[in-house]
N, C-alpha and C positions, 0 to 999 in steps of 0.2 A: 520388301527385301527378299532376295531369292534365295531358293536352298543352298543351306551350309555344304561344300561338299570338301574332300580331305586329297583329293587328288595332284599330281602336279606339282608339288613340292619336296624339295629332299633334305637332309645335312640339317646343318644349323638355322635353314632360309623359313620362316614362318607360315603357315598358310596363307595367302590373303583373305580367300573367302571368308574366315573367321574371326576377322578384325571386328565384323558387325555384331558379333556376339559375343566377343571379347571383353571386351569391361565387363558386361551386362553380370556374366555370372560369379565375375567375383569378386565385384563390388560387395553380396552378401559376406563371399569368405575373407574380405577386407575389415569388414566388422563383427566378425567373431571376437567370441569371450574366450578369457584363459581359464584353464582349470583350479586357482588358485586362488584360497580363502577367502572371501572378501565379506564387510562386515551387511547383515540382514537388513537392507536399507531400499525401500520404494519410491516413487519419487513423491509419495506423501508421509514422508519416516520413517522411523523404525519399526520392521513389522514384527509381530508377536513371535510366538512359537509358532513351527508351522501345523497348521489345521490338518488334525489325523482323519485319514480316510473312513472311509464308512463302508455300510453295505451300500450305499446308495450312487458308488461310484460308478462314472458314467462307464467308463473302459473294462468290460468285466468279458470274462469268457474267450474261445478261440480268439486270437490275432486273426483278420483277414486273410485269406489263401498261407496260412502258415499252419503251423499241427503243435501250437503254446499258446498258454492261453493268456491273458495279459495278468492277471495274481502270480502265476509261476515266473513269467518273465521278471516282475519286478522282486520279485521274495528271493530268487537267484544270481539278481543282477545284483541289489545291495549284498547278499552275503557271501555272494561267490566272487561273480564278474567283477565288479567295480576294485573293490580291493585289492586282486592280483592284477589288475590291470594298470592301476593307479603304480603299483612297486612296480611292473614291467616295463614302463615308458622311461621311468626314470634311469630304465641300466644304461650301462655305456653304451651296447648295441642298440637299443631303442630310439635312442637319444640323438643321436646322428642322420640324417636323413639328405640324399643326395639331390639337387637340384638344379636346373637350368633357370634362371633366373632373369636375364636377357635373354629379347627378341626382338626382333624389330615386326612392326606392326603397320605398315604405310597406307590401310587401308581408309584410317582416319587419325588427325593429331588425338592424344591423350586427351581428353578433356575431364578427367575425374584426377583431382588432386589428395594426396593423406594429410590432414588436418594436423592431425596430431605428431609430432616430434618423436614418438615411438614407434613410427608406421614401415621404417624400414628395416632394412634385416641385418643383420651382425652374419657376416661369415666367417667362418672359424680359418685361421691360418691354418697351412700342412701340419704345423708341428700338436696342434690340437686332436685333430680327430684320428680315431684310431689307427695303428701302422697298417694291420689284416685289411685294411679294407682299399689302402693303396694300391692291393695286388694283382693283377690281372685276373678274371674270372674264369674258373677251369669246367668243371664239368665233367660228364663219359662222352666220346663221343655217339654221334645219332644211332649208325648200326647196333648200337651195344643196349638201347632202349627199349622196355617190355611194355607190351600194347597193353595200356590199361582202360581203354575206351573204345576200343574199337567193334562197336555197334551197328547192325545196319541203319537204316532210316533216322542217322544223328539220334538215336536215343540215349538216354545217361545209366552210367552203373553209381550208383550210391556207394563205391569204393573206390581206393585208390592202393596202386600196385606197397606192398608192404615198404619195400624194397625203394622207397622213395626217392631218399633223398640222396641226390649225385653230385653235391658239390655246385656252391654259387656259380648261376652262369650268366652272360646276357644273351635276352635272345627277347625281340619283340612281341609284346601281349597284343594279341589278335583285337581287344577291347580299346587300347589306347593309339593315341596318336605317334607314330612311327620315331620318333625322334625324341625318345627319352630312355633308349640305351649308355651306354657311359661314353662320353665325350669330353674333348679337354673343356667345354663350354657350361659342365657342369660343373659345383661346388657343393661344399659340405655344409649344413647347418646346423647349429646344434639348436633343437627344439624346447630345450629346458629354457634356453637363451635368448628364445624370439617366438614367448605363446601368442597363440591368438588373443588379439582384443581388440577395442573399437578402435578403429583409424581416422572417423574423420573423411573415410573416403565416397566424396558424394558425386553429385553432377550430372549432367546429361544423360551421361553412358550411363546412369543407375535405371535410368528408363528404358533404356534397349536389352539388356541383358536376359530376365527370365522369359520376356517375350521369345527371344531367339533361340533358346532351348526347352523353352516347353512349346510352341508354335512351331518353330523347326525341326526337332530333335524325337521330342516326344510328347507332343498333343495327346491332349486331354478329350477324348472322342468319349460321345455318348457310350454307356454302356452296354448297351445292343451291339456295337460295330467294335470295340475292344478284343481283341483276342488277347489270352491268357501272357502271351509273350511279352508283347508291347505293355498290359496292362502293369508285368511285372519292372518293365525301364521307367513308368511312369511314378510308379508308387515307390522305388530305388532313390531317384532325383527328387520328389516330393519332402521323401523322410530323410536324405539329406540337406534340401533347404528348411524342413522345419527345425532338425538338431542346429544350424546354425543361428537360426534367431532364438532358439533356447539359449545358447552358446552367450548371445548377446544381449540377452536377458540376465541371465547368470552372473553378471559380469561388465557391467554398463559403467561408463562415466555420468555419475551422478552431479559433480560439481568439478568444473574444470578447473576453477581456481584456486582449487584447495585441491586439489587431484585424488578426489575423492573416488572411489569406487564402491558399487554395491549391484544389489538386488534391485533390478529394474521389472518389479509383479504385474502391473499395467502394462507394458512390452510383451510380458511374456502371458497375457489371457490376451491380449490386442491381435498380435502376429499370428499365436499357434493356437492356445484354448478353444478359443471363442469358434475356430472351425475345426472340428471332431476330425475329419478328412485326415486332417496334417497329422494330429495327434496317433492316428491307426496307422499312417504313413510312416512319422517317426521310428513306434515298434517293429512294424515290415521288416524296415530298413535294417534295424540294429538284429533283427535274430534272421535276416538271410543272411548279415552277415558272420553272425556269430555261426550259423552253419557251413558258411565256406570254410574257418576256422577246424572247425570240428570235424569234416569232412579230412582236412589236410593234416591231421591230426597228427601221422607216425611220420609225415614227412618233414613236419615241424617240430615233434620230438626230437628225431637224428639230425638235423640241421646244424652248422657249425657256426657257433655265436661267438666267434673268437675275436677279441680286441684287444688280446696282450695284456690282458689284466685277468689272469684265474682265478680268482675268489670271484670277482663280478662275474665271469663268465658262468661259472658253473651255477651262480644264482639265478642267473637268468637261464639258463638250461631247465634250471628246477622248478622257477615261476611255470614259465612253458606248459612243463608235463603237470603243475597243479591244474591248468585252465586249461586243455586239449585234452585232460583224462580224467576230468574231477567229475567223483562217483554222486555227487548230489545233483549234478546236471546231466550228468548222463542218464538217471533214475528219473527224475523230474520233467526234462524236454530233453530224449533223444535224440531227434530229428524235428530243430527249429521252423525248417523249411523245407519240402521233400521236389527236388530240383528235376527229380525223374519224372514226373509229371508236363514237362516245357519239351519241344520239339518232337513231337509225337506225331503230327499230321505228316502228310506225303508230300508239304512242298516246307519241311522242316530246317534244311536244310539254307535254302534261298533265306527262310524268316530268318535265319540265323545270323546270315551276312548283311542284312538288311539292316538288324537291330545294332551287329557291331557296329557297322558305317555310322550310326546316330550316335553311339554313344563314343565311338572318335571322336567326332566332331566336338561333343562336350568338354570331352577332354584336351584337343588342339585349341579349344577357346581361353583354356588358363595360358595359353602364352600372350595372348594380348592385355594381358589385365597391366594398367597404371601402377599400381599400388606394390609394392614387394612382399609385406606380408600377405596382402591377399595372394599374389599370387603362389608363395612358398602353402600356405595352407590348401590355397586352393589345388595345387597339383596332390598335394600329399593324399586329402581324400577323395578326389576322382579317382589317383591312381589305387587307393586301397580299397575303391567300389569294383576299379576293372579287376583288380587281382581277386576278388571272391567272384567274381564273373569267369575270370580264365578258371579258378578251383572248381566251381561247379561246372563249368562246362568247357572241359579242354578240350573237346573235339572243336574246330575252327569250320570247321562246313568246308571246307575247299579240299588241300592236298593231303594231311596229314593226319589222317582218319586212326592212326597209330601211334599219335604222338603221346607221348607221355608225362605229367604233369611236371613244368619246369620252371621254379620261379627266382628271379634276381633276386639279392640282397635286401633291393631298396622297395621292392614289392611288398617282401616281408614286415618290412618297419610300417610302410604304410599301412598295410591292412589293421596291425595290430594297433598304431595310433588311432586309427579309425575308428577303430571297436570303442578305443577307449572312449573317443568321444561322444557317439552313440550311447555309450553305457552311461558319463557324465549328464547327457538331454534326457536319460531316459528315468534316471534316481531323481534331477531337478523336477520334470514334471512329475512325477509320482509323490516328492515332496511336499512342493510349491504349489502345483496347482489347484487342489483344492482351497487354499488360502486368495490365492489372487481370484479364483471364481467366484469365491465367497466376498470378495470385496469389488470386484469390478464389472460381474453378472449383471445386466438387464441394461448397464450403461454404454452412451453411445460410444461407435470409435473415437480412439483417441487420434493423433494426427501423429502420436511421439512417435519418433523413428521413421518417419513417412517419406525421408527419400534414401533411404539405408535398405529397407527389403521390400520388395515387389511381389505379389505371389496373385 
């Protein structure tokens, strides 16, 4: 198959060249888990209490290329992160998440179908989701913008102008695919309403998929020939495809006839355990992006969370400033991920545009996917991996060396659902895994789940 490329297409009109890698990637976010209770169940019973860590834990010490060490990560994520996380998705603003949900794809018929009766999406009629957010998006205009990056040799400032935030606008993120500005071709969804969970959605196209973007997008090169940049898209994509087969682990159809759900612990040592890689990947993932987060901090403070209901809004105002300025994480891991470190060489610039163009493509690939919740999932967190990519790194390599950090509405919700989810993979395996190690250790693969994740 030849390279994915993003060019050549406008408006509502699909790429074609990305029909071949279409299904592929999200077929996984097709079969994601919901965040929502389910009873401690394996697919050999009911499992115990879960098996308390030790000193003997594999994951101990710095996170790879991050500056947190994996104790602090998890001792802040349960007692910080997780929790205001959990209350912030739920607000009315969180809870709403805009999307393009048709595309046409001619590049191949659909051949992965959703099994399950719950695979598609509920859209919320006008009179549902919030009035605020029917309203055109205003902004300052550009003149009136203070240069908060502007670096020679694409290097990054670790700040962001105080002075942030100017009002929701649309304007295209340099990391995604061009055509997920606001159009009448989008809808509203309410995400409380349509969680991730297993779909069911298998087929062909479950075998094209990670090939197409880890082979086309972001290979996995020996570690000699890696440079720092690529290494960082690699282990991004990595530790979002590991959160999802946590996701799906967490969260399994145990027994369809009895529409049973639980704890699927052989899935979740099968998929992710059993290769450390994914595991160190996963964390990456979740405190780069918790540092995009932290980073955008005072522009997501002053940000206007308004949906016509003020009690809820100002809660969510207040969630906000607990997790973007909460003094146990700021004491504990500062700086999750130190971003100034990336586009430092003298051909910074090109690697920049290089790395966008791949991770477009990832991102133009959720318009071909079969499936509706995959693909409503699957945009939400692409798009909330580009927006901590646009946070840490607004300078775009081309014209706008001056541009100053500016993010849509729907940017916002993603990111922060993203987090959460990261943050849900990241307390499950700190929980869980030592229990399913302990019970699934030394035995061969299983086959469960075998045409649902590819890695």
């Amino acid at each position: 198959m030849g390279k994915v490329e993003t060019g050549g297409v406008g408006g509502g009109t699909c790429r074609r060249w990305l029909w071949a890698a279409g299904a592929l990637f999200a077929v996984l976010l097709a079969v994601t888990a919901s965040s929502r209770n389910v009873p401690k169940i394996s697919l050999f019973g009911i499992t115990k209490k879960p098996f308390e860590c030790s000193d003997s834990r594999k994951f101990t010490g710095i996170v790879e290329d991050c500056s947190c060490d994996y104790e602090t990560a998890d001792s802040l994520n349960k007692e910080v992160l997780h929790p205001i996380l959990q209350e912030l998705v739920a607000t009315p603003f969180f809870r709403y998440f805009k999307v393009k949900l048709w595309c046409d794809c001619p590049f191949w018929p659909d051949d992965g179908m959703c099994r399950l009766r719950d695979c598609t999406v509920c859209e919320c009629p006008e009179s549902e989701f919030p009035a605020p957010f029917k309203k055109p998006s205003g902004g300052l205009p550009t003149d009136d913008m203070i240069c908060q990056e502007g670096k020679p040799q694409a290097a990054v400032d670790r700040t962001l102008d105080t002075r942030a935030f100017r009002g929701w606008i649309e304007i295209d993120n340099p990391w995604t695919h061009d055509d997920e500005t606001d159009n009448a071709e989008m809808t509203y969804v309410n995400l409380q309403l349509n969680p991730e969970r297993y779909t069911g959605y298998t087929g062909p196209s479950a075998q094209r998929i990670w090939d197409a973007v880890y082979k086309e997008n972001c290979p996995k090169y020996p570690s000699e020939e890696l440079c720092q940049e690529k290494k960082v898209l690699y282990k991004l994509i990595s530790g979002l495809h590991s959160s999802i087969s946590v996701h799906i682990a967490s969260d399994y159809l145990i027994d369809e006839s009895t529409n049973l759900w639980g704890q699927n612990l052989e899935l979740l040592y099968d998929r992710v355990l059993r290769h450390p890689d994914r595991v160190r990947n996963l964390y990456f993932t979740f405190l780069f992006v918790l540092r995009a987060v932290t980073k955008a901090a005072d522009y997501l403070e002053q940000a206007d969370y308004d949906t016509g209901n003020p009690e809820e809004d100002l809660k969510t105002q207040s969630l906000v400033r607990q997790l973007v300025y909460n003094q146990k994480l700021q004491a504990a891991c500062p700086l999750p991920f130190d971003e100034a470190r990336l586009w430092q060489g003298e051909n910074g610039p090109e690697l920049k545009q290089q790395i966008q163009k791949q991770f477009r493509n990832i991102s133009a690939i959720m318009d071909c996917v079969g499936c509706e919740k995959c693909r409503l999932w699957g945009k939400l967190q692409v798009l909330g991996l580009a927006t901590s990519l646009k946070i840490l790194f607004t300078v775009d390599g081309k014209d706008h060396m001056d541009q100053p950090l500016q993010l849509q509405r729907n940017e916002v919700i993603a990111l922060l659902n993203l987090l959460n989810r990261l943050s849900e993979s990241v307390k499950f395996v700190h929980e869980e895994g030592p229990s399913a190690e302990k019970l699934f250790e030394g035995r061969v693969s299983s086959p469960t789940g075998k045409n649902t994740f590819l890695q």
